[in-house]
Residue, then its C-alpha position, 0 to 999 in steps of 0.5 A: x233088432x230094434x232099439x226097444x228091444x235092446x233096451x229091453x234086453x240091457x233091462x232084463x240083464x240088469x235089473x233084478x226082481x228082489x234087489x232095488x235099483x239103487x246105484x250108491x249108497x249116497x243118501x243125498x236127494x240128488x241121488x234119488x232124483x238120479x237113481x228113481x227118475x234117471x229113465x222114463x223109456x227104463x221104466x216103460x219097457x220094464x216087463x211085470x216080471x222084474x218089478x215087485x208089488x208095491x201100494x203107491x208109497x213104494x211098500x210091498x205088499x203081498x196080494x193086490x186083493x186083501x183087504x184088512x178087516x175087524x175079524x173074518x166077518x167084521x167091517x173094512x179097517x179105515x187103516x188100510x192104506x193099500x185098499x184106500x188107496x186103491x180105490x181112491x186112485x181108480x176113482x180118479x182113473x180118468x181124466x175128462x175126454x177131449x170134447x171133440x176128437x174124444x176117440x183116436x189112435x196114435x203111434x211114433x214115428x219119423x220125419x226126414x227132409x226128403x227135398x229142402x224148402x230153405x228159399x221159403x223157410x228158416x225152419x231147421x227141419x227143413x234146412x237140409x236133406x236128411x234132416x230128421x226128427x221124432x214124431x208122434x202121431x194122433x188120428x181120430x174121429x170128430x163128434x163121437x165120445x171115447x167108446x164110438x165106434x171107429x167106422x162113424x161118418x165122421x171127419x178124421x183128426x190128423x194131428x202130428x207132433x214135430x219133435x224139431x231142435x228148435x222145439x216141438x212143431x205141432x200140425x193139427x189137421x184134418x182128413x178134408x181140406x176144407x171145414x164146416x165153418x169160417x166164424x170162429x164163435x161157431x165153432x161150439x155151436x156146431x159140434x153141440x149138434x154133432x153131439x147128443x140131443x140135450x133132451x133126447x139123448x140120441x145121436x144124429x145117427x138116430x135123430x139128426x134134426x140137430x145136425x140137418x138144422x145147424x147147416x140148414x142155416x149156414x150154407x157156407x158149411x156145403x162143401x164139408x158136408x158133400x165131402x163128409x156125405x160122400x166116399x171120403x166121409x168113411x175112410x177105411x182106417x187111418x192109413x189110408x187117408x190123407x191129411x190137410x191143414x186146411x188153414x192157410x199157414x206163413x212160411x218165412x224164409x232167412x231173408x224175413x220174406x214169407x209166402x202163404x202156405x197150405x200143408x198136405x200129408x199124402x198117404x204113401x197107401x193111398x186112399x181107401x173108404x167103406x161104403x155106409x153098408x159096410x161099415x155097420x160089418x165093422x167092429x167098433x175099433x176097426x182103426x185102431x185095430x188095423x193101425x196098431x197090428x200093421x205097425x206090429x208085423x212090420x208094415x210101417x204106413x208113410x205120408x210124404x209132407x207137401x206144400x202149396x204156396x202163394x205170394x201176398x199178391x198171388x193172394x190178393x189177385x186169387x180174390x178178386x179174380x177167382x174169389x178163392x179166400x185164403x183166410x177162408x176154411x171153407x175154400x180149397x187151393x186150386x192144384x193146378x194152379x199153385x202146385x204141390x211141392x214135396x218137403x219130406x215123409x214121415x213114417x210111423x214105425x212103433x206103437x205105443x207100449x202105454x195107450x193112456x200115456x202116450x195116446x190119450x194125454x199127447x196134447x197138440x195145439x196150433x199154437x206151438x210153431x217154430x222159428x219159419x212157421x207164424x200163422x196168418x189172419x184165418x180167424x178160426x185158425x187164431x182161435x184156435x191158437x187160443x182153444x187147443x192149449x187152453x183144452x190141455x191146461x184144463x184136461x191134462x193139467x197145467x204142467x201137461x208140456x212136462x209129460x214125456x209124449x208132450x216134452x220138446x227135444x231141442x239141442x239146447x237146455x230150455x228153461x223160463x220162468x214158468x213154476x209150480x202149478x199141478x203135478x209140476x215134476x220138471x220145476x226147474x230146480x233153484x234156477x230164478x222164477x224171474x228175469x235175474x241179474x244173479x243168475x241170468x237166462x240165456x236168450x238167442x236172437x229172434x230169427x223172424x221179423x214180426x213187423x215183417x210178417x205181420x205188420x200190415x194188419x192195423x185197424x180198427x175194431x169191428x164185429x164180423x159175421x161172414x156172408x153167403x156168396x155165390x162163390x161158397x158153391x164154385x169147389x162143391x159144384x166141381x165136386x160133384x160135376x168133375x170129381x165124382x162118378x155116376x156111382x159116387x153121386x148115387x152113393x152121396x144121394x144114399x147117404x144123404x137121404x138116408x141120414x135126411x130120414x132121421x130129421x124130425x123137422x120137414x122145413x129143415x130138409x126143404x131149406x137144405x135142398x135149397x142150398x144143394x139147389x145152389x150147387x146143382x139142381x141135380x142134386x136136388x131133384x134127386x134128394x127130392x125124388x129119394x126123401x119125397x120132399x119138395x125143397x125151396x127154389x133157392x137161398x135168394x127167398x131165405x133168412x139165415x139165423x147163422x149167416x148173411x145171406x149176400x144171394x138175396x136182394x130183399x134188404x129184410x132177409x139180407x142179416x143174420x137172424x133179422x138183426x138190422x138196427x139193434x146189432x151192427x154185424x160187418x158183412x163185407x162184399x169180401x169176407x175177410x179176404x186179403x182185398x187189392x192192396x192188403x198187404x201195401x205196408x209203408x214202414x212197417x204199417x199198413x198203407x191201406x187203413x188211413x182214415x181216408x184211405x181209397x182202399x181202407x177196409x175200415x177208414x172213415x171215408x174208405x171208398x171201400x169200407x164197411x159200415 
């Protein structure tokens, strides 16, 4: 018997339909506090059957459809509570959807240490084997709105809540390894145009003039797209899916050393898509359908939890020697290379009883890491430390951490001095608002060296826009060289030409051939046979509004959107990457940024800087 149904069961045995749950006669707040709110879990496995209607205040009402009136014919009573109420409440029902990730499923689960990774991380989660902790898990599709359709073409959010001892751990991931973009300011840009037309109102599924012009003129999103184009770009629902945290993470271990560290949840089920034909025999919750009733009858889905890792000077060597960047989102970790190494499984064996409360108002942000887990230079990964949390003090409330699915389970009572806001529930009782010598707060010891981990980044500041490389085409063309089939490439160039025949614009399609071109020049002449359309030679010819176009030797088409004297952007042979000599530290601050550095990425005189 399962836990909720024991629960249920004490319920049904203890809780009558006539008689209020009241426990003493004791008048005092304390007592209500402690008889009304002692149990969220009680009130979410209460059946209908032994709850009384109620309006909002706690009053019984006879039917929920009455409405009072100046006789049988006469106009509503203003004095009707229960039916203002009522309306009132409905129509504040919703609260705004989530601008990306709008549409998504979600259930609970576990996670268990399955193979320790103390030598590399402090983190007590992965301390020892059988280590374990609660987990909620959200998956979703990406552009569409809260009612698209499941079977979209479309990357997959794959978001997972760690409910550790230290604190809550969120992981906030994706279906692909790699993303459209690297600059963080992009990043709204492009999902405008993944969005509806602002004068049109279609989707690319009906006009994708938006989507092909956004990627025209940013080539280094090529590797996303040809994931998203191909097999993978419709995963037949989300157990059969992987998941990658795609940003490059630190992990540091109790000595205060850290390695760099990619994330992957591997899908015990392994990996399943739908073809562009067969998803439109799909019903529109084709996900959450399969998600939800494979948990229902027992057939719980499991990821194993694993990590690749590389030292600092791995880093640096895998720049200059490979021109993999692990600051760049663009950029996959070669496997062979630098292994797998498995942490543990989480499974999820329990749905939600609430969709809305569980599901829609769960509020995972990058930004909430615990002791072991710090985040690195990834520039769009630190904006979105900022981006996620912000979303949910402004969707769900500022008091959103309050809510249970969101709430940290650690093994000790946390407290601090944040008060008052909407909805504050949790507030703290009469504990100080401040740092109180009357009242102290507890403190524990910080268990990582920031200066340690973080300390060799001290520099000046600059304004930096990536730039297009020859290297941003080396996965891609693995991709469709060494990975694919002939059947899978046939299928890519269906999907592409089709999505293509929607684009409005013919110079659109003739630059994205050109960037393909870059990848291979199969793949062009086969778009150009399948969409009739000739496209350019290459990108060395091309100015880009988006990017810097480093595959050019004409100066004039070299800067994004022919801004060369006006607007000083940092285009740098090295594109943000950890160059030889990027993590020498010297008491803590970085030896490289001197103002006559040899190597100093931004000095004065640097040998190597920029601008």
């Amino acid at each position: 018997m399962s836990t909720a149904q024991n629960i249920l069961n004490t319920i049904s045995s203890t809780v009558s339909p006539i008689v209020p749950t009241m426990t003493s006669q004791n008048t005092s707040f304390a007592q209500h506090s402690a008889d009304m709110f002692k149990s969220y879990e009680e009130d979410r496995q209460t059946p209908s059957q032994k709850t009384i209607y109620t309006s909002s205040n706690g009053v019984p009402e006879p039917h929920p459809y009455e409405a009072q009136r100046a006789g049988e014919n006469g106009p509503l009573l203003l004095q009707d509570f229960h039916l203002i109420d009522l309306l009132s409440h409905f129509d504040r029902e919703r609260i705004p959807e989530r601008v990306v990730h709008a549409k998504g499923s979600g259930a609970h689960g576990f996670f268990e240490c399955t193979d320790p990774l103390d030598d590399l991380c402090l983190a007590d989660i992965f301390s020892a084997k059988g280590k374990k902790c609660p987990i909620t898990v959200r998956f979703s599709t990406v552009g569409g709105e809260s009612g698209s359709h499941d079977c979209a073409r479309d990357p997959r959010g794959f978001s997972v809540k760690f409910r550790t001892e230290e604190g809550n751990w969120d992981i906030v991931a994706n279906n692909t390894p790699a993303f459209f973009l690297r600059d963080p300011a992009k990043f709204p840009h492009f999902i405008h145009t993944q969005k509806r037309d602002p004068a049109t109102h279609l989707t690319h599924a009906d006009d994708s003039t938006m989507f092909w012009d956004y990627l025209s003129q940013n080539p280094e999103a090529i590797h996303q797209v040809m994931i998203l184009m191909g097999d993978r770009g419709i995963p037949d629902g989300y157990r059969f899916m992987h998941g990658y945290y795609g940003h490059t993470i630190k992990l540091v271990n109790k000595n205060g050393d850290w390695v760099y560290c990619q994330l992957h949840m591997k899908s015990q089920q392994g990996t399943k898509f739908i073809t562009q034909a067969d998803s439109h025999s799909k019903p529109p919750d084709y996900s959450q359908k399969d998600l939800y009733y494979a948990i229902d009858k027992g057939d719980y889905p499991k990821w194993s939890v694993e990590v690749q890792t590389m030292t600092p000077k791995e880093a640096e060597d895998l720049w200059e020697k490979q021109k993999i960047n692990v600051f760049d989102l663009t950029h996959v970790w070669p496997q062979k290379q630098f292994p797998l190494r498995k942490v543990g499984q989480f499974v999820l064996n329990e749905n939600t009883k609430n969709y809305f409360a569980e599901v829609e108002q769960v509020a995972f942000s990058p930004s909430h890491l615990i002791p072991g887990v710090e985040p690195t230079a990834d520039p769009v990964f630190q904006s979105r430390l900022f981006s996620y949390a912000d979303t949910h003090r402004h969707r769900v409330g500022v008091n959103y951490q309050q809510l249970p699915v969101n709430a940290p389970r650690t093994a000790f009572k946390h407290g601090n001095f944040q008060r008052d806001g909407s909805m504050a529930f949790f507030n703290q009782g009469s504990r100080p608002n401040y740092l109180s010598s009357i009242e102290p707060i507890s403190f524990r010891e910080r268990s990582v060296n920031l200066d340690k981990t973080h300390g060799h980044f001290v520099n000046s500041a600059v304004s930096y826009l990536s730039e297009i490389h020859s290297e941003d085409f080396n996965a891609p063309r693995a991709l469709w060289e060494r990975v694919w089939d002939e059947k899978a490439r046939e299928r890519f160039i269906g999907n592409i030409s089709g999505h293509m025949g929607n684009c409005q614009k013919e110079e659109i399609i003739k630059r994205q051939i050109a960037i393909f071109r870059e990848v291979s020049d199969d793949i062009a002449t086969r778009l150009e046979k399948a969409t009739g359309i000739k496209g350019y030679d290459g990108i060395s010819e091309l100015r880009f509004n988006g990017s810097y176009n480093g595959m050019t030797k004409d100066k004039k088409l070299h800067s994004a959107n022919g801004m060369v004297n006006s607007v000083k952007f940092t285009a740098s042979g090295n594109n943000g990457a950890p160059i030889k000599g990027t993590h020498n530290t010297a008491n803590g601050i970085a030896a490289i940024n001197g103002a006559n550095g040899a190597n100093g990425v931004n000095g004065v005189n640097g040998v190597n800087g920029v601008h």
